[in-house]
C-alpha positions in Angstrom: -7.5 0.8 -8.4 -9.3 -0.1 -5.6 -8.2 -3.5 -3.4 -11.5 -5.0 -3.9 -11.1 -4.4 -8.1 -7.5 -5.9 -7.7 -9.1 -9.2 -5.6 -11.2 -9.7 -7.8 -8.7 -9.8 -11.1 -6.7 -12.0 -8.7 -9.9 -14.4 -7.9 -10.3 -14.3 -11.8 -6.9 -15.7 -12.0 -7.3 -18.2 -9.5 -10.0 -19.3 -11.0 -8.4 -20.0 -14.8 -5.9 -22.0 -13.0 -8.4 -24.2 -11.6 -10.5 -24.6 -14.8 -7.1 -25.4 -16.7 -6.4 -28.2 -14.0 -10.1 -30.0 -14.4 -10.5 -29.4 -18.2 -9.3 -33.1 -18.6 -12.9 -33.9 -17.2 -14.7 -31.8 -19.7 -16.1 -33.3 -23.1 -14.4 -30.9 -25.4 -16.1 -29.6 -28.9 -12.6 -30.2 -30.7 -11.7 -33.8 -29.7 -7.8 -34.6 -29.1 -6.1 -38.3 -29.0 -5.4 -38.3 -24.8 -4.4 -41.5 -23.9 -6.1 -43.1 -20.6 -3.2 -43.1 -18.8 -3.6 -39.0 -18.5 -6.4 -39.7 -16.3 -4.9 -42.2 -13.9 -1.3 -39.8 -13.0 -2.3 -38.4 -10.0 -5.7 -36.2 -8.3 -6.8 -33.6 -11.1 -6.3 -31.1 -7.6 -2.6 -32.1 -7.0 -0.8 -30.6 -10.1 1.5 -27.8 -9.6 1.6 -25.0 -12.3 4.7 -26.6 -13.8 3.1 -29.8 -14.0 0.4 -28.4 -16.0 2.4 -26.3 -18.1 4.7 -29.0 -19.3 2.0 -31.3 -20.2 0.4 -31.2 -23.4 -2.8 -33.0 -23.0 -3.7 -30.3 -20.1 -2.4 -27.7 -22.6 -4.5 -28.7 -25.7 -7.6 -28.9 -23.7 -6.7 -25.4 -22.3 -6.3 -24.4 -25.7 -9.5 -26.4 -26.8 -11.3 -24.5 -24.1 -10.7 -20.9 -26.4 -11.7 -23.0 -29.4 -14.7 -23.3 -27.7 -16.0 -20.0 -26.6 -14.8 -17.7 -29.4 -17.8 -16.3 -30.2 -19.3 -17.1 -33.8 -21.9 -15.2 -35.4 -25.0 -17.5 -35.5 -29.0 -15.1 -35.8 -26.7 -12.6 -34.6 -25.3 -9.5 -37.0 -27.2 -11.0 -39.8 -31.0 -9.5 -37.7 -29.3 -6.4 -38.1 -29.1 -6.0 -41.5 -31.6 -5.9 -44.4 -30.9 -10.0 -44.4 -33.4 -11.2 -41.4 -35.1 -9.6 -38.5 -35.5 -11.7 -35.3 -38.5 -12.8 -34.0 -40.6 -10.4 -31.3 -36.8 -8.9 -30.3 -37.5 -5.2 -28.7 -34.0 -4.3 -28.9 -32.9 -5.3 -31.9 -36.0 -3.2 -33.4 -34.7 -0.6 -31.3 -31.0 -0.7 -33.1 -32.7 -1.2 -36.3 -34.7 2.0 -35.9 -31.3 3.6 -35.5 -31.3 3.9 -31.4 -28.0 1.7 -30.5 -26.7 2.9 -26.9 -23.9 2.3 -24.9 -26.8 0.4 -22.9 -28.5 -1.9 -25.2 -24.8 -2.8 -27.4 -24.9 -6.4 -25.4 -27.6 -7.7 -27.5 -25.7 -7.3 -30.8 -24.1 -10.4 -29.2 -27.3 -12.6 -28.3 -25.4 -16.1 -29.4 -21.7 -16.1 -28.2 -19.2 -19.2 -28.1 -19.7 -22.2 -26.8 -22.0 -21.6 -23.9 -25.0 -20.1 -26.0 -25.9 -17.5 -23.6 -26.4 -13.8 -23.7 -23.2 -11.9 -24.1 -22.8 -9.9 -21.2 -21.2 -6.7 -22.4 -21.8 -8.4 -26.1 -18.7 -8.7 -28.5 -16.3 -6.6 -25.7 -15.5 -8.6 -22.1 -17.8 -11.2 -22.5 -16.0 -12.8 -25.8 -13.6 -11.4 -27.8 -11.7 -9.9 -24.7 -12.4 -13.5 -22.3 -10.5 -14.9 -25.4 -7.7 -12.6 -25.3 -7.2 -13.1 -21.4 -7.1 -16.9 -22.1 -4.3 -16.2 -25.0 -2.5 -14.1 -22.7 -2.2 -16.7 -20.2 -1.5 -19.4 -22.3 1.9 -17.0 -22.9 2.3 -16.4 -19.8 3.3 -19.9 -19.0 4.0 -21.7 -22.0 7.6 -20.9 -21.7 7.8 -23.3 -18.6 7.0 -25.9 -21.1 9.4 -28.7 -22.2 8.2 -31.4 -24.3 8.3 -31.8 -28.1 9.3 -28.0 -29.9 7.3 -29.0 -33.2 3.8 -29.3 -31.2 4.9 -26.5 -29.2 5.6 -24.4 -31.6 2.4 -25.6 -33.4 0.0 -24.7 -30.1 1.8 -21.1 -30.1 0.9 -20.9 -33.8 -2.7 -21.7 -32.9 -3.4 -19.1 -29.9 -1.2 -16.2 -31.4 -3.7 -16.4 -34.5 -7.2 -17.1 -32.0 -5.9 -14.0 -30.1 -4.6 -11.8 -32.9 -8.1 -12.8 -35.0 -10.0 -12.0 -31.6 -8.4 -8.5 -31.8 -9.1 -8.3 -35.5 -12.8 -8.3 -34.7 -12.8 -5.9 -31.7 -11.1 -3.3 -34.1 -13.6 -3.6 -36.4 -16.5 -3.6 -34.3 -15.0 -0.9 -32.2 -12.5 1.1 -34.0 -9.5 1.3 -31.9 -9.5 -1.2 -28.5 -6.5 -1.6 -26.1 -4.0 -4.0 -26.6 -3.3 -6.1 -23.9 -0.9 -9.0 -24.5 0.6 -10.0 -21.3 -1.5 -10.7 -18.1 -2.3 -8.2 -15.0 -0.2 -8.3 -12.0 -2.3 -6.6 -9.0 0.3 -3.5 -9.1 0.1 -2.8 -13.0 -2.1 -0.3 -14.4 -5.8 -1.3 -15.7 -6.9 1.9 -16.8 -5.5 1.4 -20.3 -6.4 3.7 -23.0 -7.3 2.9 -26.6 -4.9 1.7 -29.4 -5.7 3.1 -32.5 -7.4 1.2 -35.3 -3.7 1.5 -37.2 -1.9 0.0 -34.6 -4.7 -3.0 -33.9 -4.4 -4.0 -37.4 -0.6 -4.0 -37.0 -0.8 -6.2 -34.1 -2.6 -8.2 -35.9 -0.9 -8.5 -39.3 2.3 -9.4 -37.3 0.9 -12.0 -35.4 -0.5 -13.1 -38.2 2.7 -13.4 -40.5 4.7 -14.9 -37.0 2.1 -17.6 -36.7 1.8 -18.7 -40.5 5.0 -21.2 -40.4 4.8 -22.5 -36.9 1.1 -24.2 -38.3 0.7 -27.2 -40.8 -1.5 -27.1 -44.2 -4.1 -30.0 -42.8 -4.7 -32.3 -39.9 -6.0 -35.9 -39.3 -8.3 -37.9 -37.2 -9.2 -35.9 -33.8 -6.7 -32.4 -34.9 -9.3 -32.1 -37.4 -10.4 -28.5 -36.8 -7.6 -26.6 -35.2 -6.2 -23.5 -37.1 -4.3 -24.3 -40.5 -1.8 -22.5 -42.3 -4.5 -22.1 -44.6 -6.7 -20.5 -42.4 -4.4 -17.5 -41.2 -3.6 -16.9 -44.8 -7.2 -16.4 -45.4 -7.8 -14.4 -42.5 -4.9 -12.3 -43.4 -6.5 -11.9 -46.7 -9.9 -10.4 -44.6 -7.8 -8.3 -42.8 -6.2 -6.4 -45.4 -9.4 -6.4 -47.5 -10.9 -4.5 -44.4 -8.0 -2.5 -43.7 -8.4 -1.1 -47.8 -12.0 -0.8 -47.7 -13.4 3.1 -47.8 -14.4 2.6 -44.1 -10.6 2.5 -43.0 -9.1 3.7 -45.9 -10.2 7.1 -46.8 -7.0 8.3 -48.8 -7.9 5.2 -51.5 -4.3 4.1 -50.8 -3.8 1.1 -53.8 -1.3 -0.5 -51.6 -3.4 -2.0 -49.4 -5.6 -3.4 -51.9 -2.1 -4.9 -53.7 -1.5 -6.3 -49.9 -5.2 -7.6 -50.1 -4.8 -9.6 -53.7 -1.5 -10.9 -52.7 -2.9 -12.0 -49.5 -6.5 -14.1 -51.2 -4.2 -15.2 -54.1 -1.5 -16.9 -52.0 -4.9 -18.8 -50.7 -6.0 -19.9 -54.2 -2.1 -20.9 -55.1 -2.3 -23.3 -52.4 -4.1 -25.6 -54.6 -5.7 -27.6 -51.5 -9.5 -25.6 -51.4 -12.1 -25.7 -54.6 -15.5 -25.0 -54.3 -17.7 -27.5 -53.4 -20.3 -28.5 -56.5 -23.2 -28.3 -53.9 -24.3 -25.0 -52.9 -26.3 -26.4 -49.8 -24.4 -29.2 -49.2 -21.1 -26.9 -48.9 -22.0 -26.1 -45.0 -23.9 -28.8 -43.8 -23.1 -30.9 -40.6 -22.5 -34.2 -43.1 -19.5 -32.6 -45.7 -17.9 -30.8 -42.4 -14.8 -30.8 -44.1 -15.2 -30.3 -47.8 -13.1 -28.6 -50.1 -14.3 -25.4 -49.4 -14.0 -25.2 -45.6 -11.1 -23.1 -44.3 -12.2 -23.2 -41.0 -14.9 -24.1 -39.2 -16.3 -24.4 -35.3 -17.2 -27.8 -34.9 -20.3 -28.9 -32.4 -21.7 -31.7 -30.7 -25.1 -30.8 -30.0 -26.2 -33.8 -29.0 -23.7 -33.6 -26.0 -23.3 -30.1 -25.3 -26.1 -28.0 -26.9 -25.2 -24.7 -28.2 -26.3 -23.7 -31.7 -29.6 -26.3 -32.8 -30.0 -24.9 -36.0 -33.2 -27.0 -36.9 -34.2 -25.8 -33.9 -34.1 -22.5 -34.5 -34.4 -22.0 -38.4 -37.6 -24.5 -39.0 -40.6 -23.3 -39.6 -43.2 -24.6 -36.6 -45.2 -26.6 -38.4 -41.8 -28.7 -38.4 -41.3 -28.4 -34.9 -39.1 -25.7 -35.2 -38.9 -22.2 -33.0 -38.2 -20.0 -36.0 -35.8 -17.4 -34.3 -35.3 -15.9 -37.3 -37.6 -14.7 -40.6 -36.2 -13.4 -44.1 -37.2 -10.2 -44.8 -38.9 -9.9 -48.2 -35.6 -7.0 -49.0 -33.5 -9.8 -49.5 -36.4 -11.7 -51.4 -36.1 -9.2 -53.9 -32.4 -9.6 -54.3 -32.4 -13.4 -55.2 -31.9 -12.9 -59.5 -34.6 -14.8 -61.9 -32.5 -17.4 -63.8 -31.9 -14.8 -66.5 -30.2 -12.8 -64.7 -32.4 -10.2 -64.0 -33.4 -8.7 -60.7 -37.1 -8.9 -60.3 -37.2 -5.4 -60.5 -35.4 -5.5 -63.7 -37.4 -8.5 -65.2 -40.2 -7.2 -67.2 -41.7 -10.7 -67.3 -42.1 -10.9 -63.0 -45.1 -10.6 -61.7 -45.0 -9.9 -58.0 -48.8 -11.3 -57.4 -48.6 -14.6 -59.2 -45.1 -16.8 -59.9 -42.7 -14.7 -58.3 -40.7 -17.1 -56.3 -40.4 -19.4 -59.8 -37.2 -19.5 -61.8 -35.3 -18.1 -59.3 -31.0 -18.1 -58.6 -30.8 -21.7 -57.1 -29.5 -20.5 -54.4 -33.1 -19.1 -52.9 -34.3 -22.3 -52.6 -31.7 -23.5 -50.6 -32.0 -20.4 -48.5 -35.3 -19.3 -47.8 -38.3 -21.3 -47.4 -41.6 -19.4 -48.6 -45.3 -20.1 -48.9 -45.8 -23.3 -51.6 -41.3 -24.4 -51.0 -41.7 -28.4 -50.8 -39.9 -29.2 -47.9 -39.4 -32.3 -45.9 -42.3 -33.8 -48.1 -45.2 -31.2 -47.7 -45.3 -28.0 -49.1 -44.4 -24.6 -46.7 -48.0 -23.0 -45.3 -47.5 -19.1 -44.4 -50.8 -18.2 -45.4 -53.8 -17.3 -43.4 -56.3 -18.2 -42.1 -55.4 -22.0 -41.5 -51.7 -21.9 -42.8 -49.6 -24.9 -40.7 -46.6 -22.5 -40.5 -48.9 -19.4 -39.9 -50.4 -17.8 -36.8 -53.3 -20.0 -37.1 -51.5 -23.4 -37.5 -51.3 -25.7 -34.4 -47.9 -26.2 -33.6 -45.8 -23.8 -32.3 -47.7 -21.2 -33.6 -46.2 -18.4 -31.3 -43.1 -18.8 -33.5 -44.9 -18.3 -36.3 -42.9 -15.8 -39.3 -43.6 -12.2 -39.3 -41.9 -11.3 -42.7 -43.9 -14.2 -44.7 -40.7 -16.5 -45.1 -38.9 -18.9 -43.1 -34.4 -19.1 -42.7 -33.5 -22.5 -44.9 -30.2 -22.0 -45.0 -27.7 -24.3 -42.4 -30.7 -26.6 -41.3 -29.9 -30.0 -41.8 -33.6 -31.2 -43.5 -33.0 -34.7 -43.0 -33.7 -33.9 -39.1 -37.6 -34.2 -39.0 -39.0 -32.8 -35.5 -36.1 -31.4 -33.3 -36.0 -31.9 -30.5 -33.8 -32.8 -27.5 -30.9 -35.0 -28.9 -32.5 -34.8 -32.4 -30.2 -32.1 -34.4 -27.7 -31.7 -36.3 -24.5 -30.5 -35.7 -24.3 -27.7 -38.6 -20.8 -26.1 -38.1 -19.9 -22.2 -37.7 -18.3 -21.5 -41.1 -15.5 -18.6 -40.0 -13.5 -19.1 -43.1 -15.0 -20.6 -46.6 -13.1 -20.8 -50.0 -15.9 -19.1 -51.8 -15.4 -15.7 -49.5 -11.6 -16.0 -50.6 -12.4 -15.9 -54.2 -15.3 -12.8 -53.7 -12.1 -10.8 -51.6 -10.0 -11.3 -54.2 -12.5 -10.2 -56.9 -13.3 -7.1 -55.0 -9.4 -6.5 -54.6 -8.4 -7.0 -58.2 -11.3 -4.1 -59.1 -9.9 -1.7 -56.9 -6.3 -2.4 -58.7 -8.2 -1.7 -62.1 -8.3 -5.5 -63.2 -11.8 -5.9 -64.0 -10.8 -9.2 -66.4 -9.8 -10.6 -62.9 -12.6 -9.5 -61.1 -15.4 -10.9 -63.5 -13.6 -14.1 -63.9 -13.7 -15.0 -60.2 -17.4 -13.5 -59.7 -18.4 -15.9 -62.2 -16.3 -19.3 -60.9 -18.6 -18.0 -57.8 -22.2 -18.3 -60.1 -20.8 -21.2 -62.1 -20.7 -23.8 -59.6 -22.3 -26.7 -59.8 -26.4 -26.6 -58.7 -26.1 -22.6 -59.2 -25.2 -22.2 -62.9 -26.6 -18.4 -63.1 -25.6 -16.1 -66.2 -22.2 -14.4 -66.2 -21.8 -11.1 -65.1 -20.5 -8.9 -68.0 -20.8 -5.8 -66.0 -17.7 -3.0 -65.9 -16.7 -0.1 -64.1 -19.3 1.0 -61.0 -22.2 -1.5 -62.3 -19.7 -4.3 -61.9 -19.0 -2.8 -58.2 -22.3 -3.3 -57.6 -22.8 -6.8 -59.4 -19.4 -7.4 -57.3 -21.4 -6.5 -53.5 -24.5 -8.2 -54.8 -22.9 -11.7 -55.4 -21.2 -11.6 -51.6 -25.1 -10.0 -50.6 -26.0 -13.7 -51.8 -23.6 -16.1 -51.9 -23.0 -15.1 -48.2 -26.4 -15.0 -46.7 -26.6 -15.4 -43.2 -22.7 -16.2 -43.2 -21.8 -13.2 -41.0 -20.3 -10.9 -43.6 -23.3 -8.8 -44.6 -23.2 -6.1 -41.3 -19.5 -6.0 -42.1 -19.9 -5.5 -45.4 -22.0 -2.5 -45.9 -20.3 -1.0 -43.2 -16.4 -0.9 -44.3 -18.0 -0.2 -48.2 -19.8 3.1 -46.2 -22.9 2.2 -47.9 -24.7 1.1 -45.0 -26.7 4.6 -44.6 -28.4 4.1 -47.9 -29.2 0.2 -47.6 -30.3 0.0 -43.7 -32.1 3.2 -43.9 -34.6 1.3 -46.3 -37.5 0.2 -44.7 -37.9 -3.5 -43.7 -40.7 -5.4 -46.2 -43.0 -8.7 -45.5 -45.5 -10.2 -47.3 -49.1 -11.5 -46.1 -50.7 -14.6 -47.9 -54.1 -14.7 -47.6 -56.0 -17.8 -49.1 -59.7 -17.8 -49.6 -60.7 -21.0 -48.2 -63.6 -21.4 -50.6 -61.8 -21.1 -54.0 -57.8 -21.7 -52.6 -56.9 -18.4 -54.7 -54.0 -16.7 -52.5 -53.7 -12.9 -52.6 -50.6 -11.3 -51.7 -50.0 -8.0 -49.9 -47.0 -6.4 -49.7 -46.1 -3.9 -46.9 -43.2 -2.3 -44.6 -42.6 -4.8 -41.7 -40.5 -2.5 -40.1 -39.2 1.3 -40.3 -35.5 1.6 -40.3 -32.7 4.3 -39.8 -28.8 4.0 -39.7 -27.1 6.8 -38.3 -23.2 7.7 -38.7 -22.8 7.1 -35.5 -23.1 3.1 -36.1 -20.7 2.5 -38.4 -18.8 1.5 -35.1 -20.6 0.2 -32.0 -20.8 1.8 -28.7 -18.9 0.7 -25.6 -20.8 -1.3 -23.3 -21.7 1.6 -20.8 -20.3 -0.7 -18.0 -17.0 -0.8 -19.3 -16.8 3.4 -19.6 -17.7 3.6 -16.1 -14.7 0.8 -14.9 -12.4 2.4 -16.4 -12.0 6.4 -16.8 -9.7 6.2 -19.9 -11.9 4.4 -22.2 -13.1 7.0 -24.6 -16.8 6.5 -26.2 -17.5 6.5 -29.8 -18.2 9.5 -31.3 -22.1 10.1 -31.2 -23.4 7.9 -28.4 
């Protein structure tokens, strides 16, 4: 290593010393109970390293600080998928077409943590691994600490899980990653080589179970929002779901599915999450905390603007930028009330009707040509459409695909702008995920009783009320990856999804689809043309994303993917 490489780790350091010593000053996203008298000790540039390290309120907002920046998932994987495609975005066209480089991999991460900016290298130094250097800090000096064990104990419980769920995601974006759990000296070795996925996912099932009874069930007043108990136990339940999928599992080894059942039903015997009876109402920035929140990443975007969902989800005849545009692929997904696909449904008429007496959940996700919302009805069609090309606000942001993202925006927010948003949260963990894992897991173990049963509390809920599925053997499979398809929409799961199933050559090789209204202005008849919006190809190769090309060329040992 070169002494200018090793000044600049050591400048790095420096520097996370001296963020840790202001981060009193900083308004944090998770709010803690510091009492005034923090502020008036001494000069903020006067502590020593002991004095920070034995005092909690530095500590939590340390710890807040990872909180903040661990990168979420907002318009990001979900523009990859056959879910939404982001608006006028040259390199995410490029990936969909199939042409992901070790050169273009940041933009997989456009939305990252707290600061809303571009990734960087995307999921690799700029998120997942800034968290992990935080976490290995945090252990680096926490043993200097002397105050109260419990909330010591607690605040190891919380970084071991941000840090072992940080290296969770690396390995399954990037196969294999190195492990690094201590901090560099300037004499140590930073040309580290790749862990295997296997030993990742030991890492993290250990931390995992070492973390699980150092944290409490629930939290009041300002704690609200750190990591539970419940929320490792669900993440655990992930992991091993992942770890038994096809993807990472190709000997079909049952024990790992067992592990994964265990792990989603230890959730469900808590007896502390139920679903909430609101479908829409379940993420919004007003039930924050409902029943069916495991965890979430809280915001104040009044404050600190990071994520405006109104923002960027609204159509602009609202005022809104419209980032991102349903394709009509996942249109077509959305069952009629009978339970039919439209494709299936010998009564659906593509040309006249065919957003009617749809799964509820639609039209809570998607807003499309004639959708009343916020007291007029949606305009996509042309010429003169308010929410089309021709209408005159914010028409540059105008759809591509024919439909508009619903789903998150808080609609009681008319006009964004400035300090008028909402606050939607990040949903990382939801109650309604645990009971899809555990379906899927129960299949895999031959219970197909157990499976249907929890599919169905899924499309039972309250405001949702679709059929029940019936289905067995590979048709309930698929009725199995069609109910996470929707109940998860723009959640973050679908690009995992069809990945660890290996099913993502056959459904993001299918061509993107749009619709285009016309409406003669003479009579008000709308015709409706249907065509391919965008070509798309998934290569073998993708199943695991490239190394940022910046990171092979720092260090010699890093060994790219296979194909890139």
């Amino acid at each position: 290593m070169t002494m200018r490489k090793k000044e600049n780790i050591k400048n790095k350091t420096t520097r996370f010393a001296f963020i840790l010593k202001m981060m009193l000053i900083l308004w944090l996203v998770i709010p803690y109970s510091c009492s005034d008298d923090v502020l008036d000790r001494k000069p903020l540039d006067s502590y020593s390293d002991a004095a920070v390290w034995n005092d909690p309120a530095l500590i939590s907002a340390f710890i807040s600080n990872i909180y903040r920046d661990f990168p979420v998932d907002w318009n990001t994987t979900a523009c990859l998928t056959d879910e939404v495609t982001r608006r006028n975005n040259a390199t995410y066209d490029m990936i969909n077409a199939g042409n992901l480089t070790p050169g273009n991999t940041q933009m997989v991460n456009y939305w990252y943590g707290g600061s809303g900016n571009y990734g960087g290298t995307g999921y690799w130094s700029a998120s997942y691994y800034e968290t992990v250097s935080k976490c290995n800090i945090f252990f680096a000096n926490i043993d200097q600490a002397t105050f109260d064990e419990t909330l010591m104990n607690r605040m190891i419980g919380e970084v071991k899980f941000l840090r072992a769920y940080a290296y969770f995601r690396l390995a399954t974006i990037y196969n294999g990653v190195p492990l690094i759990t201590k901090t560099f000296n300037l004499d140590d070795d930073f040309y580290l080589p790749r862990n295997t996925y296997d030993e990742c996912m030991d890492f993290v099932f250990k931390e995992y179970e070492d973390c699980i009874p150092l944290l409490p069930l629930e939290y009041s007043g300002n704690d609200i929002g750190r990591i539970t108990k419940g929320t490792v136990m669900a993440a655990k339940a992930r992991a091993w779901l992942y770890y038994a999928s096809p993807l990472n599992n190709p000997s079909n080894d049952k024990t790992r599915y067992q592990k994964a059942a265990d792990a989603a039903k230890a959730v469900i015997d808590l007896g502390i999450y139920s679903l909430y009876p609101h479908y829409r109402d379940s993420y919004q920035d007003y039930t924050i905390y409902n029943s069916e929140v495991i965890w979430n990443r809280l915001y104040n975007n009044v404050q600190y603007p990071h994520m405006r969902v109104e923002l960027s989800h609204f159509p602009p005849g609202y005022y809104g930028y419209a980032h991102i545009h349903p394709l009509q692929n996942i249109v077509d997904e959305y069952e009629r009330t009978n339970g039919l696909l439209p494709s299936e449904d010998p009564e659906y008429d593509p040309y006249n009707g065919q957003w009617e007496n749809r799964d509820p959940r639609f039209y809570f996700s998607i807003n499309y040509d004639g959708a009343m919302f916020q007291g007029r009805e949606v305009e996509c069609f042309l010429p003169g459409g308010l929410d089309s090309q021709d209408g005159p606000i914010e028409a540059w942001n105008a759809t591509t695909t024919g439909y508009y993202a619903r789903k998150f925006g808080n609609e009681s927010i008319i006009q964004p702008r400035g300090t008028n948003v909402g606050n939607t949260p990040w949903p990382h963990f939801r109650y309604n995920e645990v009971l899809l894992n555990y379906a899927e897991a129960k299949y895999f173990l031959g219970d197909e009783e157990t499976c249907r049963q929890y599919i169905n509390m899924i499309r039972s809920r309250p405001t949702v009320e679709m059929p029940p599925v019936t289905a067995s053997g590979p048709e309930l499979l698929e009725k199995l990856r069609h109910e996470r398809k929707i109940e998860l929409f723009l959640e973050g799961h679908r690009f995992f999804d069809v990945r660890r199933w290996k099913i993502a050559p056959e459904v993001l090789s299918v061509d993107a689809k749009r619709v285009t209204i016309t409406k003669d202005p003479a009579t008000g008849v709308k015709t409706y043309e249907y065509s391919t919006f965008q070509v798309r190809e998934f290569p073998e190769k993708m199943y695991y994303l490239p190394i940022p090309q910046t990171e092979i060329e720092k260090n010699p040992n890093l060994v790219q993917n296979p194909g890139y």
